[in-house]
N, C-alpha and C positions, 0 to 999 in steps of 0.2 A: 721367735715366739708367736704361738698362734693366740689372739686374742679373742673371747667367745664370752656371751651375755645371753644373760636366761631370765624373759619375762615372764611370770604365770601370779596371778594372782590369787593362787592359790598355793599356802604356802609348805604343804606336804609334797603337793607336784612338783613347786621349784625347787625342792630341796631334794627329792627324787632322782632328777634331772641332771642336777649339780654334782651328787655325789657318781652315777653314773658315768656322765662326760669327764669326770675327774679320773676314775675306776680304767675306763678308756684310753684314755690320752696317757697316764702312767706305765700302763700295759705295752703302748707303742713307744712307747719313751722321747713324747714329744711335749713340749716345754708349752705351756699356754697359762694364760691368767683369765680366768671366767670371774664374771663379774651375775651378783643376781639382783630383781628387782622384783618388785611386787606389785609396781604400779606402771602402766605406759609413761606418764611423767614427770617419773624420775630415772628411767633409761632416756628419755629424751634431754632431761637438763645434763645428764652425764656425758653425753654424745655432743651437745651444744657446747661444751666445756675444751671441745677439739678431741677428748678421747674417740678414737679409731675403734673397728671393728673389723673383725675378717667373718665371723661364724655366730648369729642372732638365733636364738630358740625363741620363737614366738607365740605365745597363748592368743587364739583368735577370740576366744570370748571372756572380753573383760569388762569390769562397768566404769564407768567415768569414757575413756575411752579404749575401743576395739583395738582386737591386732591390724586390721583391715586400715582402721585410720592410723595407726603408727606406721604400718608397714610404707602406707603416702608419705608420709612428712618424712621420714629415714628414706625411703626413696627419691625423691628432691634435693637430696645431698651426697648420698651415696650410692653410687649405681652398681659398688662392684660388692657390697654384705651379700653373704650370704646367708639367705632369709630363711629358718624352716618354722616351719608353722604347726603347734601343737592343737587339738583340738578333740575335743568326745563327742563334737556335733560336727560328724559326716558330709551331712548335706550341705556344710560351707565351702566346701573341698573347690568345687568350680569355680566358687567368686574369688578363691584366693587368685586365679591363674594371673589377673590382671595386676596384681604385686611383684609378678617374677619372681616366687618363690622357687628356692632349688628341691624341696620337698616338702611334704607335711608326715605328721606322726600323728598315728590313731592313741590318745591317752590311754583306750583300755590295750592296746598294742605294744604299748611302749617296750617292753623289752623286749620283744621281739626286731623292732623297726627302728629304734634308736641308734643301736649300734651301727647295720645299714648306711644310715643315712649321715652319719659322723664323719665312718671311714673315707666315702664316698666325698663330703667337703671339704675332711682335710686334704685329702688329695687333691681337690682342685685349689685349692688358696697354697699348695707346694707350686702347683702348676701353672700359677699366675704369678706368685711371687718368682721362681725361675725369669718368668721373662723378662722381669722387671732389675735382673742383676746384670751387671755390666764387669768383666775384668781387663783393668789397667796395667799395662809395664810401669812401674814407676821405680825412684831411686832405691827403694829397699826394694824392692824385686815385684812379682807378679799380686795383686791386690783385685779383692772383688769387692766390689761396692753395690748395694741395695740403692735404685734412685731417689727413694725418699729420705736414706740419708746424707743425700747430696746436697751442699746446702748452695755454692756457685760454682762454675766454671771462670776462668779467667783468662785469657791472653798477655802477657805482660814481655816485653824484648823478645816478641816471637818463639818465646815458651810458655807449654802450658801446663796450665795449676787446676786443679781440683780441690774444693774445701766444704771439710766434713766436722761436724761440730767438735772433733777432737784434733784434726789432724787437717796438713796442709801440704799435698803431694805434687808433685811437680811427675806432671806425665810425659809419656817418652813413648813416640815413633807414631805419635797423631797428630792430625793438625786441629787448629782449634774449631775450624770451617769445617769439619769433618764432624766432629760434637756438635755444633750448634745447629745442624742439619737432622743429627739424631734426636737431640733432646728439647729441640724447639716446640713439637707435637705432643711434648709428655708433660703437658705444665712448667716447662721452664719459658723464661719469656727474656728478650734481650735488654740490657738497660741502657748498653751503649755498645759502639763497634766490639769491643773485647772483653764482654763478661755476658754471663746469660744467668740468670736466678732462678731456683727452684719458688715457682708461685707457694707452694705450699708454705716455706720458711720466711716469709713475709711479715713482719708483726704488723709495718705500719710506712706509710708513703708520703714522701713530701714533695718540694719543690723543685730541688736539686738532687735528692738522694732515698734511700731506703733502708729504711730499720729492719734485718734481720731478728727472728726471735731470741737468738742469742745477744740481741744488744749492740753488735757489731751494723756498723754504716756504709752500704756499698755509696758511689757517688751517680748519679743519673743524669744521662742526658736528659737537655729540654725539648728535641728534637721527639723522642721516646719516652717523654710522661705522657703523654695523654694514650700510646698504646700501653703500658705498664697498668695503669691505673684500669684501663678498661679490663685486662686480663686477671687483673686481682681480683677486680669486684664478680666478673664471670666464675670463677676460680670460688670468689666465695661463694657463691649461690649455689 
């Protein structure tokens, strides 16, 4: 599922916008949940809330605050949205560059440039999500997994486990040192010799061990809190 949010505070444009990207996406027959807002700070409390984004329509002139100023603060958190930026005033078009926007849409354009510019994002969030899939032998047969719903790795009698908020597969014909050379770099962090934790499913850290958001308690080296703790709080920022 592609996930896409539409800010314009104005509320014929958002609405516009929404039924369009809806119009779109059914037409390709690709699964998405758009979310819409009318104000910068209530897509920001909604994002602060840990909802994710792949695909941000953004109104650059809003009042209370600008797309310019959201586009910062969602940028500080999330480097991989894809930001496009709506706009009837042109000559803003340069000062977005400095947001890393992946496009802007001229509002009196819009059908024309929308479409465009959709097509063009979805296919990059297929293309970045792709890399981000991993397929495992395990005991029911060949499995692909998404890494963010990876929730640990583990080593346990020199077999290894992978654990997914539903499921708990025991992999076959890798080594564990083999994974935690791959998934150390992609926000997982180790908590002791034979487990590595996806930083993202972290609720909460203690002494000895770590609250998963599922509830479940991995157990922690003392040796490896004080890098755990550093990586989560980086992780969170």
């Amino acid at each position: 599922m592609i996930r896409i949010a539409i800010c314009d505070d104005d509320d014929v444009i958002l609405g516009c916008v929404c039924n369009k990207v809806k119009a779109a996406t059914d037409k390709l027959k690709i699964e998405v949940d758009i979310k819409t807002f009318v104000d910068a700070n209530m897509l920001l409390r909604d994002t602060n809330q840990g909802n994710e984004l792949d695909i941000l329509f953004l109104d650059i002139d809003m009042p209370k605050m600008s797309g310019f100023e959201t586009a910062e603060i969602i940028r500080s958190f999330n480097k991989e949205v894809i930001i496009i930026f709506l706009t009837s005033m042109e000559e803003l078009v340069y000062e977005s560059f400095k947001y890393k926007p992946f496009r802007y849409i001229r509002k009196r354009k819009l059908d024309k440039e929308l479409q465009e510019a959709l097509s063009e994002a979805i296919l990059a969030v297929q293309e970045n999500s792709v890399m981000y899939q991993y397929i495992f032998k395990t005991e029911y047969g060949e499995v692909k997994f998404n890494i963010e719903d990876i929730l640990y790795i583990e080593c346990v009698n020199r077999k290894v486990f992978l654990k997914t908020k539903e499921e708990y597969y025991g992999i076959i014909g890798v080594q564990f040192s083999e994974l935690v050379t791959e998934f150390i770099n992609k926000d997982f962090v180790m908590l002791h010799r034979t487990c590595i934790v996806n930083l993202k499913c972290i609720f909460s850290i203690g002494k000895i061990d770590i609250t998963l958001d599922t509830g479940q308690k991995l157990p922690m080296s003392r040796y490896k809190a004080t890098e755990v703790k550093k990586a989560f709080t980086l992780f969170a920022r």
